[in-house]
C-alpha positions as CSV (number, residue, x, y, z in Angstrom):
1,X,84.0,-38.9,6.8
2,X,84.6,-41.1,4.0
3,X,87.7,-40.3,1.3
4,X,85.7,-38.7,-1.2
5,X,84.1,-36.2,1.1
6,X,87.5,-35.0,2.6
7,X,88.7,-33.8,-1.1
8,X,87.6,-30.3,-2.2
9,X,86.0,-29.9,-5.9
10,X,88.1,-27.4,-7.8
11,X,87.0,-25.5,-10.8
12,X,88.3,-27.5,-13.8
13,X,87.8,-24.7,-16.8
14,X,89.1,-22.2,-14.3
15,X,92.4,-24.0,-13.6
16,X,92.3,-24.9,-17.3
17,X,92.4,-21.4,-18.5
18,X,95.0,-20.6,-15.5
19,X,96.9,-23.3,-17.2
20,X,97.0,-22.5,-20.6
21,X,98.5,-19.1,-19.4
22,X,101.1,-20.8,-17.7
23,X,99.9,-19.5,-14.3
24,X,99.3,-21.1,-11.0
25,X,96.0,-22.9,-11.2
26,X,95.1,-22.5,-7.9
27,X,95.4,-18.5,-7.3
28,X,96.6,-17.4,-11.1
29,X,99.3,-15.2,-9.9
30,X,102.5,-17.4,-9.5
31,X,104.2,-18.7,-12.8
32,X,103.6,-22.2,-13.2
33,X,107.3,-23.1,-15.2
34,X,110.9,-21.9,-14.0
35,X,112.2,-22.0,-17.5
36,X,110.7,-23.5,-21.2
37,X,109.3,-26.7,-19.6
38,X,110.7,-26.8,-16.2
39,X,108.0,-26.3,-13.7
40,X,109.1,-24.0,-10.6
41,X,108.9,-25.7,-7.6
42,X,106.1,-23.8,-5.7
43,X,103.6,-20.9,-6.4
44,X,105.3,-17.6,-5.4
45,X,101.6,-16.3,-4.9
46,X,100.3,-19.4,-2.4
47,X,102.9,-21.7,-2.6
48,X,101.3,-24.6,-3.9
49,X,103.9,-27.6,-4.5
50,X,103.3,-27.1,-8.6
51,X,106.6,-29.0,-9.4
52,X,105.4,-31.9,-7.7
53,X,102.7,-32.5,-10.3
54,X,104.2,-35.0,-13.2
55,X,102.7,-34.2,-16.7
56,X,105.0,-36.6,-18.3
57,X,104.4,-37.4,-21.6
58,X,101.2,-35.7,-22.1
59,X,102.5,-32.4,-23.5
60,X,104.7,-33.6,-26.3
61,X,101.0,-36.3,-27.3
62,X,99.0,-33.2,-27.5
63,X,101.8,-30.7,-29.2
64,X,102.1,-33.8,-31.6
65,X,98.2,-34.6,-32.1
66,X,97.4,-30.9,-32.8
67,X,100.1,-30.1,-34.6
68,X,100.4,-33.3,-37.2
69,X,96.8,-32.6,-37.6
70,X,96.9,-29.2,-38.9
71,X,100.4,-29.4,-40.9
72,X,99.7,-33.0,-42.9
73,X,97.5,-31.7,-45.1
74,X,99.6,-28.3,-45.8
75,X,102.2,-31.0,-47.1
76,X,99.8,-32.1,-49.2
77,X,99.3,-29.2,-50.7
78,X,102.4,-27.9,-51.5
79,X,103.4,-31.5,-53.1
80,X,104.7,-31.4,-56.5
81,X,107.2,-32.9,-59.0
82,X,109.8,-29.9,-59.0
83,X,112.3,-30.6,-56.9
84,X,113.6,-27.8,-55.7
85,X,109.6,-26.2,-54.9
86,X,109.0,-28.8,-52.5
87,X,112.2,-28.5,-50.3
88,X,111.4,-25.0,-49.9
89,X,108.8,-25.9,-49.0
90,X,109.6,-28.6,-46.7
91,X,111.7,-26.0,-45.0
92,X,109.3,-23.4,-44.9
93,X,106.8,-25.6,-43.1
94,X,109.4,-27.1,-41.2
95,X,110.5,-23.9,-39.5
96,X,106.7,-23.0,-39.1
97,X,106.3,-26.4,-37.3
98,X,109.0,-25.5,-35.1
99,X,107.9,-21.8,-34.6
100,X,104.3,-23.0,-33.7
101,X,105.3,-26.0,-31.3
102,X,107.6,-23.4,-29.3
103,X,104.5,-21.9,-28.9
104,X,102.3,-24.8,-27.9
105,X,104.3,-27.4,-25.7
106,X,104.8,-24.9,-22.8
107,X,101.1,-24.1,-23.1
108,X,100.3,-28.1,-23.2
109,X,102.3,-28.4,-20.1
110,X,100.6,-25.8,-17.7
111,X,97.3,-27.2,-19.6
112,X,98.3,-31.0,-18.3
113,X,99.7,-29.5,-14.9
114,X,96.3,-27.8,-14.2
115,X,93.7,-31.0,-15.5
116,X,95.8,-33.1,-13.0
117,X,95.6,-30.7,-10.5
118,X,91.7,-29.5,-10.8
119,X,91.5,-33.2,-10.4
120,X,92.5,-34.2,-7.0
121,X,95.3,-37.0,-9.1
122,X,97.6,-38.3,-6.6
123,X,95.9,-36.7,-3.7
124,X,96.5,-38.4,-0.6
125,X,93.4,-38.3,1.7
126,X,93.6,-38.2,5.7
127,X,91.9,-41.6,7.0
């Protein structure tokens, strides 16, 4: 049996959408993070070693990438000469930017934790 045999397809979209819900991409029950980005160290529904997978900094890329994309041009917008428009603004935006990637970044995570999981990455294979 050769390496690639020995390693079980898993259903990408389906741990994808486990993911983005911050559940367990295995079985969907267990929570995949302990706390805003700290993954908990095992499924408590089958006890698959979720802290082990490393997202590094994949999150924070995508957060940034989606999130630079859609605010930028809102900036844009709002740009004026009066002063003391565009600081509020700036400010309004600022917490909205803030607001939104509280939102996101935990969902970029278990989206990251589930593609590298759905993947076989780092998989050690019996020989």
């Amino acid at each position: 049996m050769t390496a690639e045999e020995s390693i079980v397809p898993r259903d990408t979209w389906l741990a994808v959408r486990r993911g983005l819900r911050l559940r367990c991409p295995a079985c969907g029950e267990g929570r995949l993070l302990s706390g805003f980005l700290r993954p908990a160290a095992e499924c408590s529904g089958c006890g698959l070693a979720t802290g082990e997978i490393r997202a590094d900094d994949g999150p924070a890329w995508a957060t940034i990438l989606i999130l630079g994309h859609l605010v930028s041009p809102v900036f844009f917008v709002f740009a004026t000469q009066d002063a003391q428009t565009s600081m509020i603004a700036f400010f309004a935006i600022s917490a909205l930017v803030l607001g939104v990637t509280a939102l996101v970044l935990p969902r970029m995570k278990g989206l990251f934790v589930a593609l590298i999981w759905a993947s076989n990455a780092g998989e050690v294979t019996p020989e």
